[in-house]
C-alpha positions in Angstrom: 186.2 -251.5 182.4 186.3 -247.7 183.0 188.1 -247.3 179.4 185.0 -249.1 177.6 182.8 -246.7 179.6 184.3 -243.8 178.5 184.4 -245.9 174.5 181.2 -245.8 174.8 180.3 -242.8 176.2 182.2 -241.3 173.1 180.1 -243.6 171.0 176.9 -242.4 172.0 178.1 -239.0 171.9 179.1 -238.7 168.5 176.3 -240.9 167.0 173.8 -238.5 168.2 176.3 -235.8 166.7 176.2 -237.2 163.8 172.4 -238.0 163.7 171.9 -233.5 164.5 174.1 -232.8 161.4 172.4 -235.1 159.2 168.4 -233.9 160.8 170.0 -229.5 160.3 171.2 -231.2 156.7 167.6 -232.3 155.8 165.8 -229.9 157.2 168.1 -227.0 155.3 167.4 -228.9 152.1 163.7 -229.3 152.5 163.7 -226.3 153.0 165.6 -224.7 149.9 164.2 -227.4 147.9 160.7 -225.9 149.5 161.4 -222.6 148.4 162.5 -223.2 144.6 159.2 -225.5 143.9 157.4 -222.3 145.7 159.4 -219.8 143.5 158.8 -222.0 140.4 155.1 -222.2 140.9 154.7 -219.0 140.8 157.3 -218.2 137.9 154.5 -220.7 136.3 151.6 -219.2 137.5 152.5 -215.6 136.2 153.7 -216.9 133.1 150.4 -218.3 132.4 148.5 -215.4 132.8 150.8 -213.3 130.7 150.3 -216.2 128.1 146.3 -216.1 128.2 145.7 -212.2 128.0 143.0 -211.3 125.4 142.4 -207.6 123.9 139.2 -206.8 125.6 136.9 -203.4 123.5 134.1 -202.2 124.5 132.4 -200.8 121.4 132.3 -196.7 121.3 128.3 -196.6 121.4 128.1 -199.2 124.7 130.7 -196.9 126.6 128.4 -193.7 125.6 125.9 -195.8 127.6 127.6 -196.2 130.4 129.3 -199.3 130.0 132.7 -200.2 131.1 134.6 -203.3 131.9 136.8 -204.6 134.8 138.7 -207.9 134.7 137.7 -210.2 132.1 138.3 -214.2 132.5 138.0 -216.8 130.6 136.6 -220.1 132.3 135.5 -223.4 131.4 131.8 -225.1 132.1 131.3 -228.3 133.4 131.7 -230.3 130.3 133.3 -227.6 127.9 137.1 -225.7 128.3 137.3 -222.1 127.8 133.7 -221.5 126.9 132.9 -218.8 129.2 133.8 -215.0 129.5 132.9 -214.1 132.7 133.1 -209.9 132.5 133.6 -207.6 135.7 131.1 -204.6 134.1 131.0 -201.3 135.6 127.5 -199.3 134.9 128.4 -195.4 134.9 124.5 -195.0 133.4 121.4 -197.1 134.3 121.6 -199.9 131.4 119.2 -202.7 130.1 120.2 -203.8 126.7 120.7 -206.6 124.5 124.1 -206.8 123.6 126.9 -208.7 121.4 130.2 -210.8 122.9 132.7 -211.5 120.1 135.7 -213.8 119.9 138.0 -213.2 117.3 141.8 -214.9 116.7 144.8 -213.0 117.1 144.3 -212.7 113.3 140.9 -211.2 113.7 138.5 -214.0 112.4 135.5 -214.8 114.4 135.0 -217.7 115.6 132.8 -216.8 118.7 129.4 -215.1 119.0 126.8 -215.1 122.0 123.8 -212.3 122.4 122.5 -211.6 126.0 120.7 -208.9 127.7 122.2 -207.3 130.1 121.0 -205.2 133.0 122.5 -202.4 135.6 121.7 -199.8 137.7 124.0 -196.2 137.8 126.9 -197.0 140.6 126.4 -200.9 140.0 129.1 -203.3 139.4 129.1 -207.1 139.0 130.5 -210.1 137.2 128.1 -211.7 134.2 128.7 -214.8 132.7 128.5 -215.7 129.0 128.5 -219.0 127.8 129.1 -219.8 124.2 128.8 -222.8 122.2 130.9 -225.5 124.0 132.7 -225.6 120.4 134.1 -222.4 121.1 137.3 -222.8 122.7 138.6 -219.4 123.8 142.1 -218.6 122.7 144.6 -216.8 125.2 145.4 -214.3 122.5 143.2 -212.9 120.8 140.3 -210.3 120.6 136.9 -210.3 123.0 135.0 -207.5 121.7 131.7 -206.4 123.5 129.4 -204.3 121.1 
């Protein structure tokens, strides 16, 4: 009897050995598995945003007026994709024109045009959208070209 106690005693003690080992083993690869989805996300995520970059120009005459630009993104309406150029501007001169947003291909055809008036004080700085025809499906490469 005292030589099955001590059997199982043994037993118990190196199942729940075993079961540690195998929990560390999980846990360690969760873990690096964890890591390399994280890692490839963001490998994704970068690549991506080096894929979509557009040439943004600001024509000579709207910069002698004080306008500049900050990030530029492209985004998509509710029923369109990549319709919208939504421009951080940057007023270094109290501004209140009409003025001209142009899409052109990396191989410098149009194929993008929206008019819109646009408004800012000296020292202001704010995001405006402009939607264009829900046909127009902003390239990432390309030309955006404010005049």
């Amino acid at each position: 009897m005292k030589y099955l106690i001590v059997a199982l005693a043994l037993m118990t003690a190196s199942c729940n050995w075993a079961k540690e080992k195998t929990k560390e083993t999980v846990n360690k690869t969760g873990e690096v598995v964890g890591k390399a989805g994280s890692e490839f996300v963001d490998g994704v995520t970068k690549g991506v945003e080096k894929t979509f970059e557009n040439e943004v120009k600001i024509s000579e005459q709207l910069s002698k007026q004080g306008l500049e630009s900050g990030k530029v993104v492209i985004r998509s309406s509710e029923h369109h994709s990549d319709d919208i150029v939504s421009a951080y501007l940057i007023f270094n001169s109290n501004f209140d024109k009409e003025i001209t947003i142009k899409v052109l291909s990396p191989q410098g055809k149009e194929y993008g045009r929206v008019h819109q008036k646009v408004k800012g004080k000296k020292g202001d700085a704010f995001y405006v959208d402009f939607a264009f025809d829900g046909r127009t499906n902003i390239d990432g490469k390309g030309t955006i070209q404010f005049e």
